[in-house]
N, C-alpha and C positions, 0 to 999 in steps of 0.2 A: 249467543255463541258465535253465531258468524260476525260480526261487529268485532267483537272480541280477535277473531279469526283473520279480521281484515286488519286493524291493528296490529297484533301481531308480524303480519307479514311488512306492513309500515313501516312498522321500525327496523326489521331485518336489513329490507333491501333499500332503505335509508342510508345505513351502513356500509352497506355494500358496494354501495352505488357511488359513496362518498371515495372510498378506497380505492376503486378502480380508475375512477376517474382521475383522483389526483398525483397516483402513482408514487406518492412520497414515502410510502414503507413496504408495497408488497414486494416489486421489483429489487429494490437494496436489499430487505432484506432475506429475500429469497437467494438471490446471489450470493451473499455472506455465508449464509448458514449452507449452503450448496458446496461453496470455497472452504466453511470449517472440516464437511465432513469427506472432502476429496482429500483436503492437508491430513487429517486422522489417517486416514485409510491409508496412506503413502510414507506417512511414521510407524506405524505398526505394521507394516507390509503383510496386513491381511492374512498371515498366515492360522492356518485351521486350529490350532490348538490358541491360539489367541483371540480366535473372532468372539467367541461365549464371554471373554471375560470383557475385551474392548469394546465391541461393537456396544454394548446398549450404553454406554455412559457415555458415547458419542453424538449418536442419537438423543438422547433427552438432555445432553448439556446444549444441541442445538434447537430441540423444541421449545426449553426454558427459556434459554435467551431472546427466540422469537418472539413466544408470545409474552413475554412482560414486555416487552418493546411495544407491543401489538395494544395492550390494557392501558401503557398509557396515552396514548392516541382515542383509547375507547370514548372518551366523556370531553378529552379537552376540546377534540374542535369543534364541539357543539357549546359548550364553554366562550370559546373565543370569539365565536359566530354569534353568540347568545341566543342561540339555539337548545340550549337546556332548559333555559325558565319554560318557554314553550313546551317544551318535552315535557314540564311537570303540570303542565295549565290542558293536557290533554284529560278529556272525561274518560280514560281509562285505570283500573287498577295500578298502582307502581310495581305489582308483583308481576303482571303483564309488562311492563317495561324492563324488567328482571330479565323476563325469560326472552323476550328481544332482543335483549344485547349480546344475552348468555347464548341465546341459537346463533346470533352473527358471530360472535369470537367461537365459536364453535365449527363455523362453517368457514372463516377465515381459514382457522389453523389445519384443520382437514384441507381443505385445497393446496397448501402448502403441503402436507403428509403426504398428499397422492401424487405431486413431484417428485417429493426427498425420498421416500419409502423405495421404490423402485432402484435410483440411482442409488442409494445409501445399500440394496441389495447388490446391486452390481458389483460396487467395489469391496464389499465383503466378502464375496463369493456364496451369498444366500440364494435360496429360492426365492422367487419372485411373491408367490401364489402360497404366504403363509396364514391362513385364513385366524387364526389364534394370536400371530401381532398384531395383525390390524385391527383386530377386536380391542386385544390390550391397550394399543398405540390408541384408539379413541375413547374408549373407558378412562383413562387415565388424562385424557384431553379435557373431557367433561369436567369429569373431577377440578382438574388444574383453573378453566374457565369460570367453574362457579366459584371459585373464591376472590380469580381475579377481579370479575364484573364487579365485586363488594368493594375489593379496598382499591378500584380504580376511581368509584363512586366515593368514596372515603378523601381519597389522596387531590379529587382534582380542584377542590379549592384550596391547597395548598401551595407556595410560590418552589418550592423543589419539591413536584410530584416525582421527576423523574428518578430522585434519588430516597425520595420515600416510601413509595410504591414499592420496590422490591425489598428494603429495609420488614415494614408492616407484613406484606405477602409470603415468603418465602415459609418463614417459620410456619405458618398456616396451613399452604399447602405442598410444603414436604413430603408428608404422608401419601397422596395422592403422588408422587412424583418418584417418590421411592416405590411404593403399589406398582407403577409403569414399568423402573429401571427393574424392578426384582422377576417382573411377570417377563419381560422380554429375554432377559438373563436366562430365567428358566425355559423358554420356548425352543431359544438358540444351542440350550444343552441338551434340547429332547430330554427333556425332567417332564413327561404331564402330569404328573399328580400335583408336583411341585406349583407348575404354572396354574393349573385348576384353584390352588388355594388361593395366590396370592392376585388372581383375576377375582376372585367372591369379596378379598379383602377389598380389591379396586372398587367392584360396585358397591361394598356399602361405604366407602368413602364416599363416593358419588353420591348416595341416598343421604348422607349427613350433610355436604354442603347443597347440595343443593334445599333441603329444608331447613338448615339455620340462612343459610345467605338467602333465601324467599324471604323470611321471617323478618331478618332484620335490615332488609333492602329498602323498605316503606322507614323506616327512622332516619336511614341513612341520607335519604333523599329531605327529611324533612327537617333536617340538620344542615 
């Protein structure tokens, strides 16, 4: 377990370590996605009978966009480094390399969340301290992650992952994404019965990908 445990965190802060360092997508695309949701905010001039309907497809039109950006970067530069055969010659499970990548895009797009969440509050005229989005906002992240981590795995020996990638992905995790847009919608309206449902629907999408994308992350990789 702890072997397992140290691995784990290996491959995390691998990841992590790569991103920070190189600075070629957090920075851009933090700034983009910061610049989508101030332009939003400044076309719908945030008025209160419009924030429930606007504000969450703002929001997740800018999560989406990150993080498929973010999936295909997941596998290639260990790809181009030839850093992946190595990744597959480790004496660890590939379901542990699953959940590796899957806790790193996870913790990526969260660090970005606890920027945008705030300001994307601001210019809405939200409370800050909405303890039920930010639950949604990463139930709905999980979700989103565990399918990407599959068909990033999927897409990167492909010579246009970049436009394959969200072709394959999208359909997939939809559900998971609509789960997010429907659960924020309801928060924002003060609907809680409403939001309570479609939060239960969000976790078992989560408990579905993440046990088909375990399952068939060891084929994938051995393909």
């Amino acid at each position: 377990m702890r072997s397992a445990l140290t691995a784990l965190w290996g491959i995390i802060w691998k990841d992590l370590l790569l991103e920070v360092r190189s600075k070629e997508l957090v920075l851009p695309l933090l700034v983009f996605v910061l610049a989508l949701v101030v332009l939003f905010s400044f076309a719908f001039e945030a008025r209160p009978a419009l924030v429930p309907l606007v504000a969450p497809g703002v929001l997740w039109s800018a999560l989406t966009f990150l993080g498929t950006l973010g999936f295909v970067r997941l596998f290639s530069l260990e790809r181009e480094q030839g850093g992946l055969e190595g990744l597959l010659t480790c004496p660890v499970p590939r379901s542990l390399i699953y959940a590796g990548k899957l806790l790193a895009g996870v913790l990526f797009l969260v660090g970005v969340e606890v920027v945008l969440l705030p300001i994307f509050s601001a210019l809405f005229n939200l409370p800050f301290l909405l303890p039920r989005l930010w639950l949604a906002t990463f139930l709905a992240t999980l979700g989103f992650c565990a399918v990407g981590v599959v068909f990033s795995a999927m897409a990167v020996h492909t010579r246009a992952r970049e436009v394959l990638l969200p072709v394959l992905f999208f359909p997939v995790a939809l559900p998971a994404i609509i789960a997010g847009l429907a659960t924020t919608s309801a928060i924002l309206k003060n609907e809680p019965e409403t939001a309570g449902r479609w939060l239960s629907l969000t976790l078992a999408f989560d408990i579905l990908y993440l046990v088909v994308g375990g399952a068939l992350f060891d084929y994938i990789l051995g393909e």
